[in-house]
C-alpha positions as CSV (number, residue, x, y, z in Angstrom):
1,X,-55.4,46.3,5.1
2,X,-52.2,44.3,5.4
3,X,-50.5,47.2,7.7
4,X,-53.6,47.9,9.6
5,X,-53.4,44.4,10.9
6,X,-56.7,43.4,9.2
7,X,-55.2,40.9,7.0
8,X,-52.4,39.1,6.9
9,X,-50.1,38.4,3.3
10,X,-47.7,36.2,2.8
11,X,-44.3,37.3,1.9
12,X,-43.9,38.8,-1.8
13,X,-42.2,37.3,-4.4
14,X,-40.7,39.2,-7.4
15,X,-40.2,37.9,-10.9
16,X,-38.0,38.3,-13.3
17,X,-39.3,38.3,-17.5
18,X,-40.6,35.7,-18.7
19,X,-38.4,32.8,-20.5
20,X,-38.7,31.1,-23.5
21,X,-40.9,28.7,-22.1
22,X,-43.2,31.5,-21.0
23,X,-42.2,30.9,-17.4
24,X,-42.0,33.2,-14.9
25,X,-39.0,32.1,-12.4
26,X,-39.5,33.8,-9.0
27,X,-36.2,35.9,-8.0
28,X,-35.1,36.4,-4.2
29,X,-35.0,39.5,-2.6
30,X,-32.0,41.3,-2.7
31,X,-30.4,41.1,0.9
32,X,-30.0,44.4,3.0
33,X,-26.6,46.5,3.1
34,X,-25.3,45.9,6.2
35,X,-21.7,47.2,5.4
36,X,-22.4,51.3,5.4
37,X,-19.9,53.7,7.4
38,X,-21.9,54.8,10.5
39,X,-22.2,59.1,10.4
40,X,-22.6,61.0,13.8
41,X,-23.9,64.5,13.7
42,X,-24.5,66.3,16.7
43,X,-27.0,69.8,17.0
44,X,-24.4,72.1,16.0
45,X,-23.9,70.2,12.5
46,X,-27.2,69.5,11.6
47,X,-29.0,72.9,13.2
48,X,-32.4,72.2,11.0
49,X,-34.7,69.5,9.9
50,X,-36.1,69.9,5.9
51,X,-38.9,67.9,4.7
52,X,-38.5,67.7,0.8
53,X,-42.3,65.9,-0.4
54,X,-41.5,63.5,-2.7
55,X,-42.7,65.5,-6.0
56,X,-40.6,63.9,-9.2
57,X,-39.8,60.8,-10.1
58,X,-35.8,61.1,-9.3
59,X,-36.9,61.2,-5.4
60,X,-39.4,59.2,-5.8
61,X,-37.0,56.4,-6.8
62,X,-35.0,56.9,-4.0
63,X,-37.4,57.1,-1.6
64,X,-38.7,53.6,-2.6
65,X,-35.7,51.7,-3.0
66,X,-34.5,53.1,0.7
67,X,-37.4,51.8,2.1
68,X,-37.3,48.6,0.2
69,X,-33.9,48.0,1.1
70,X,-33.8,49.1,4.9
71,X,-37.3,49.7,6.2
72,X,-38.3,46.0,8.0
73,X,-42.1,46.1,6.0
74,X,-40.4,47.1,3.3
75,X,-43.2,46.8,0.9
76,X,-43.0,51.1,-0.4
77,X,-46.6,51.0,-2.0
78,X,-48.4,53.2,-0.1
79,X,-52.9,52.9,-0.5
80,X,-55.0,55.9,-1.3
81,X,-54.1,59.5,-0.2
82,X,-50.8,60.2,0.8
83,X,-47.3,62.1,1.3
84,X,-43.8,61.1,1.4
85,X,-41.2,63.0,2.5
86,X,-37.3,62.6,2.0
87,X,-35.8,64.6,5.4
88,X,-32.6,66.3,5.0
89,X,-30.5,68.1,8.1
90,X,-28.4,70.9,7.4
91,X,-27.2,74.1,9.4
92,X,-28.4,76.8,7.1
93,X,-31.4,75.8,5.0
94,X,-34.7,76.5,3.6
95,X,-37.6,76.0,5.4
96,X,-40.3,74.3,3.5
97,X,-43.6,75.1,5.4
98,X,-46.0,76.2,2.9
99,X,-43.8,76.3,0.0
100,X,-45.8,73.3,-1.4
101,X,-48.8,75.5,-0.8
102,X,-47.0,78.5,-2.4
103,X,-46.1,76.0,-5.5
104,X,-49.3,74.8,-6.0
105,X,-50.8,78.5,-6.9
106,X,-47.6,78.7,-9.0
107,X,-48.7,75.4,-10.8
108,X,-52.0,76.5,-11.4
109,X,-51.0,79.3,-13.7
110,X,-48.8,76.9,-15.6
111,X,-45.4,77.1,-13.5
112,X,-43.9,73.7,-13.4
113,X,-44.1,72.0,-10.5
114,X,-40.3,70.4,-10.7
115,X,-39.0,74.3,-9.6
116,X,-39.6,72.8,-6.4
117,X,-36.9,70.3,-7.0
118,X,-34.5,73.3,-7.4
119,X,-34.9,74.0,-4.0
120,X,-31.1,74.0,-1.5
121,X,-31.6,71.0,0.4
122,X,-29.3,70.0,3.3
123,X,-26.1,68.7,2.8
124,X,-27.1,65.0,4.3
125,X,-30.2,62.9,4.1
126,X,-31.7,61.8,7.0
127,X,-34.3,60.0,6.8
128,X,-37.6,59.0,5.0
129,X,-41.2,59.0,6.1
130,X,-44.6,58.7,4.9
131,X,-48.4,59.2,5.1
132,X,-51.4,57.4,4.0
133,X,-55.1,57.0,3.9
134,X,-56.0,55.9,7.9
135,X,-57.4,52.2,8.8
136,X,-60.9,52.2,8.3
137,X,-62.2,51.3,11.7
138,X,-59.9,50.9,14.5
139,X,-61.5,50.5,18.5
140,X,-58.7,52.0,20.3
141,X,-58.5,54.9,18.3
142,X,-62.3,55.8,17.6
143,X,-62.7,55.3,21.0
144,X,-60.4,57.9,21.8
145,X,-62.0,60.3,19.1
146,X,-65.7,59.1,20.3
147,X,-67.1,59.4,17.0
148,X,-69.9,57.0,15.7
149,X,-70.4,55.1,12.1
150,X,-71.9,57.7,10.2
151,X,-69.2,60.2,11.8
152,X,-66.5,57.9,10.9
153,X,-67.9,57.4,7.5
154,X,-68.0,61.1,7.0
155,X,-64.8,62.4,8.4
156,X,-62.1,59.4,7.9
157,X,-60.3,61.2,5.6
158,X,-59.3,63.8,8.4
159,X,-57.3,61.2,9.7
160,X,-53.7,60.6,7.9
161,X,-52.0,57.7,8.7
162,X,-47.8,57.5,9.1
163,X,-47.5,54.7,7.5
164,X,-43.9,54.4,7.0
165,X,-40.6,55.6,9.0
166,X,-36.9,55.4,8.4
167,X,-33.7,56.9,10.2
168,X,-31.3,55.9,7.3
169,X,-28.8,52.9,9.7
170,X,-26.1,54.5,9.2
171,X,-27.2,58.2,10.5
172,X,-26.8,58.8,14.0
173,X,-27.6,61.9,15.9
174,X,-29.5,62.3,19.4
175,X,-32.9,62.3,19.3
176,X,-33.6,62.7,15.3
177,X,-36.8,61.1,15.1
178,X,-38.6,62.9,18.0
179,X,-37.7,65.6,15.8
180,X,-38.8,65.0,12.7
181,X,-41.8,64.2,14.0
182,X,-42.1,67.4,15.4
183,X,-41.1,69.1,12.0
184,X,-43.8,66.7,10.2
185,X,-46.7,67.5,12.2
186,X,-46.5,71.2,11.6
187,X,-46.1,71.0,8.1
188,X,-48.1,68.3,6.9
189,X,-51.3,70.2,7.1
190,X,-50.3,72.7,5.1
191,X,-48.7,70.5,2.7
192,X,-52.2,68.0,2.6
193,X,-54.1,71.2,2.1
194,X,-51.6,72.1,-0.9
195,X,-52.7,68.2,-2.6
196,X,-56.3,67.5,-1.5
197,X,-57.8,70.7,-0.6
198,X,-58.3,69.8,3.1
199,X,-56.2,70.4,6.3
200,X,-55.8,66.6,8.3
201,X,-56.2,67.4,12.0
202,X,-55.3,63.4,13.6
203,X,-52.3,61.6,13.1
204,X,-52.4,57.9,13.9
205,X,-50.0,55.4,13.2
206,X,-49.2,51.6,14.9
207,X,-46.2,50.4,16.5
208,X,-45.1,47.0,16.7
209,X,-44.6,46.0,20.1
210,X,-42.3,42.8,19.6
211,X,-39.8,45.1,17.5
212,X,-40.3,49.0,18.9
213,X,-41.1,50.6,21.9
214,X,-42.5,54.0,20.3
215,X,-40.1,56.3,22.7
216,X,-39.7,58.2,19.9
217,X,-43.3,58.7,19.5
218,X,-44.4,59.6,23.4
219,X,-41.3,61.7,23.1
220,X,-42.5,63.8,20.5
221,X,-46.4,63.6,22.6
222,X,-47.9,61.4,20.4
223,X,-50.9,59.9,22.5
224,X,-50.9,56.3,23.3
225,X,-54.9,54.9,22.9
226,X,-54.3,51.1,22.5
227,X,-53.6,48.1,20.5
228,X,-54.5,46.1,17.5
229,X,-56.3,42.7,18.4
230,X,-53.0,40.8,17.1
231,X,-55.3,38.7,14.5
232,X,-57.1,39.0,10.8
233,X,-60.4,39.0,10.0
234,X,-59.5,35.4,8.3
235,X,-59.9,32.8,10.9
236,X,-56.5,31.1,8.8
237,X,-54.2,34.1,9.7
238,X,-54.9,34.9,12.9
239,X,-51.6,33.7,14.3
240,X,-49.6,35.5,11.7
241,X,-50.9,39.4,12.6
242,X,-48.1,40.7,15.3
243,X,-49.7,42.8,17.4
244,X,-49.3,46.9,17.3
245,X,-49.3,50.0,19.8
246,X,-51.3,52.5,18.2
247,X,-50.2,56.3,18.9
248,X,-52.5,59.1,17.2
249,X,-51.2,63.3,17.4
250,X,-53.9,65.8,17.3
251,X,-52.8,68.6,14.5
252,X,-55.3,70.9,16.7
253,X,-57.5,71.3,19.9
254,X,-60.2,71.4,18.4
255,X,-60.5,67.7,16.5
256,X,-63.1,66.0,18.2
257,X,-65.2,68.7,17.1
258,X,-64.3,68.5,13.2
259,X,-64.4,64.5,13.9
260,X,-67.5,64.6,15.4
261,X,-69.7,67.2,13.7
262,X,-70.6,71.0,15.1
263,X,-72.8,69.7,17.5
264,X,-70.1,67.0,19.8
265,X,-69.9,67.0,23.5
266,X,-66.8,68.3,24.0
């Protein structure tokens, strides 16, 4: 709810154990790295994109603490269904399309599925990004789908929100995210399919407009519909929700139909 601009939290505060006294004595977050050597690859270097998902609990790890430590939300907790991927660039490297799909039938006769951690990655990470469970109801954005209540109530899962992005600060290479957008949209159906049994066919995701200006979004044709109100549904935090661009990416033509039943005027 936080991300979707429907509420608004207060910073969070860690803790470390307990003391004798049975205290809990909040700890401050650890400040970000700001000392890394920049690396510039151009297209010639890093000739293709490879989205690893996030499977085990050794990139699991790493994805978190990256976006803990660099990503502005921070916050790596992602809500209900969802994807990460860690993105690696390389010149010569395995595609991973389908191989999650491929895995899963693997899996299901009792094949491990940490063989997919034994796949070559690239020889540099890139980036990290991630997908979640869309916000419930959203104007800008059912607007543009034209769905009603009980469609939206029926069909919400179909919509996968990126809920989290990351270019590593220290990577620097011309036009990387459009990119790996571009990579992510054609493999994360497949992959979704592979976890949850259903293809997603609408991306969605929001952009804060005092901090971005989501070029790397229209680059990659991502559809601008709107924005967020800029407040919470609590009267109290209303001046404390920053207001968002929201973008969505049709995964097919055909997803107003599939949003809106068989029968939509489309």
């Amino acid at each position: 709810m936080a991300m979707d601009n429907l509420i608004s939290l207060p910073e969070p505060v860690k803790y470390n154990k307990p003391n004798a006294n049975c205290v809990q004595i909040p700890t401050k977050k650890k400040p970000i790295n700001t000392t890394f050597k920049r690396l510039t690859f151009n297209h010639s270097s890093i000739r293709r994109i490879q989205l690893i998902p996030v499977l085990c609990q050794k990139d699991l790890a790493l994805w978190r603490e990256l976006i803990e430590e660099y990503h502005y939300i921070g916050m790596p907790n992602l809500f209900g269904a969802q994807m990460k991927y860690l993105v690696y660039g390389g010149k010569d490297i395995e595609p991973t399309v389908g191989l999650l799909k491929g895995l899963s039938r693997r899996s299901s006769n009792g094949v491990s599925q940490s063989i997919y951690s034994t796949i070559d990655r690239g020889d540099q990470l890139l980036a990290t990004i991630g997908f979640s469970s869309s916000a419930w109801k959203l104007q800008s954005r059912d607007r543009f789908i034209g769905w009603n209540d009980a469609e939206r109530s029926e069909n919400l899962k179909l919509v996968v929100n990126n809920a989290r992005f990351l270019i590593l600060p220290w990577i620097k290479f011309p036009n990387l995210a459009s990119r790996i957008l571009g990579s992510v949209a054609r493999q994360i159906p497949f992959d979704w399919e592979a976890k949850y049994h259903y293809k997603p066919v609408l991306l969605e995701t929001f952009v804060q407009i005092d901090r971005f200006r989501g070029t790397c979004y229209r680059a990659a044709n991502w559809i601008h519909v709107g924005r967020t109100k800029g407040y919470s549904l609590y009267n109290k935090y209303k001046k404390k929700s920053p207001t968002k661009n929201v973008y969505v990416y049709p995964l097919c033509n055909d997803f107003r139909k599939k949003l809106c039943g068989e029968d939509a005027p489309f």
